[in-house]
N, C-alpha and C positions, 0 to 999 in steps of 0.2 A: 286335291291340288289347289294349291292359292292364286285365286285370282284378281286381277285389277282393274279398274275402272279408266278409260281414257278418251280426251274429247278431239275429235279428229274432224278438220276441216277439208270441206270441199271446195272444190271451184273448178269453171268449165267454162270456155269461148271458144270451143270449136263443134261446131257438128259431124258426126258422121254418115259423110254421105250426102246426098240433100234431103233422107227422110228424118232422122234422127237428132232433133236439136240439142242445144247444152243443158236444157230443163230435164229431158229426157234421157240423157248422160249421166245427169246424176241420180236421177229415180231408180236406173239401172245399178248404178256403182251401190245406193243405199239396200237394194235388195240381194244384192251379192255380203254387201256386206254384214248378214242377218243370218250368216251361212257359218258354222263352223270353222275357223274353230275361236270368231267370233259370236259375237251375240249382242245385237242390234236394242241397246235400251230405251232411247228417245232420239227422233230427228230435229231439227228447228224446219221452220220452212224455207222454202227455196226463194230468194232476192234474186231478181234480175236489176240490173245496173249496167247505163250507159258507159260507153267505154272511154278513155282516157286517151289523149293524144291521138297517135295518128293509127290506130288500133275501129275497126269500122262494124265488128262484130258484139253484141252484147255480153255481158257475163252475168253466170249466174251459179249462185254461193250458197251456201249451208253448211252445218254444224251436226256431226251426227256424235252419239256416246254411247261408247261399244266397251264390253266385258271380255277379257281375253283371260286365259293361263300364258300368254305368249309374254316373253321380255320384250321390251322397248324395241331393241333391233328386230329382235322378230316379227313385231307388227310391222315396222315398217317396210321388211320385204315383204311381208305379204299382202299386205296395202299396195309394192310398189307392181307388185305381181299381177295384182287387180286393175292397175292402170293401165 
């Protein structure tokens, strides 16, 4: 089965909960995403960055590069599935 290479961005300014911040939002989303029926090649690291306007919570971003047999539309349900 032929597979592709694709670079999928993250990003997160909500916590869940009051344990759970948006570093740790995405730590989760990048270990989910190491799970069939992708395949987790390299992350960047995680930026946190001050927020914009009237927006009072931080955000914080990365870059992961995942190996699928899935089409385009298909990662992106399954990405949105993940969310």
């Amino acid at each position: 089965m032929e597979t592709a290479t694709f670079l999928i961005a993250l990003g997160s300014n909500k916590p869940i909960g009051r344990a759970i911040l948006p570093r740790a939002v995405l730590a989760a989303a990048l270990i989910e995403m190491d799970r069939a029926p992708l395949s987790l090649l390299a992350t960047s690291k995680t930026i946190e960055t001050h927020p914009l306007g009237a927006a009072r919570r931080r955000f914080c971003n990365a870059a992961a590069l995942v190996e699928t047999a899935l089409q385009p539309t298909e990662l992106l349900a399954h990405l949105k599935g993940l969310e």
